[in-house]
C-alpha positions in Angstrom: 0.0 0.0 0.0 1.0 3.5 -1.0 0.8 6.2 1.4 0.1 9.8 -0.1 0.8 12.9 1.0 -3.1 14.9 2.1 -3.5 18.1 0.1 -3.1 21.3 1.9 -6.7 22.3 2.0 -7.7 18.8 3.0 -4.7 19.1 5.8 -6.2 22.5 6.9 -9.5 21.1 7.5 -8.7 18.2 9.5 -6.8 20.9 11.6 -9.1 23.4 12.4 -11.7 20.2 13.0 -9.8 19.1 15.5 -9.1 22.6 17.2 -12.1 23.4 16.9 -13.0 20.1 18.8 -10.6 20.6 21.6 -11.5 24.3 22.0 -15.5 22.8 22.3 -14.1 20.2 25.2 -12.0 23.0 27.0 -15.0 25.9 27.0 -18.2 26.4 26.0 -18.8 27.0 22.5 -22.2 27.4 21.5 -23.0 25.0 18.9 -19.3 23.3 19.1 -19.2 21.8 23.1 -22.2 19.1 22.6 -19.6 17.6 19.8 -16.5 18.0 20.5 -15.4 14.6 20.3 -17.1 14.1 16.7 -15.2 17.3 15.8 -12.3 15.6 16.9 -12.9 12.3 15.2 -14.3 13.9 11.7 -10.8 15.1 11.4 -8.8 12.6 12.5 -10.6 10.2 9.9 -10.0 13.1 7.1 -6.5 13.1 7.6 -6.0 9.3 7.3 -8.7 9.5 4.2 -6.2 12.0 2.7 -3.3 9.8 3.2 -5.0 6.5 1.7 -6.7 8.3 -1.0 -4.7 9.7 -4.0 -5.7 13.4 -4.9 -7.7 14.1 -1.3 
């Protein structure tokens, strides 16, 4: 298998997902708090998408 480097948009994403999500667990965000984990998780899964998948 043939790992591939994540675009930069794709590698942006993940990270603000997951700041986002650790920002929601640490204070109260509005709309961001009651899913923090899933914030979390949703980028963690893009990131390892973007390595598997060529051109993500």
């Amino acid at each position: 298998m043939k790992l591939n480097a994540p675009k930069n948009i794709t590698w942006w994403i993940a990270v603000v997902l997951g700041v986002l999500g650790i920002l929601g667990n640490l204070m109260t965000l509005p709309f961001v708090s009651g899913f923090a984990f899933w914030f979390v998780a949703l980028g963690f899964v893009l990131l390892a998408l973007g390595t598997f998948l060529k051109g993500l």
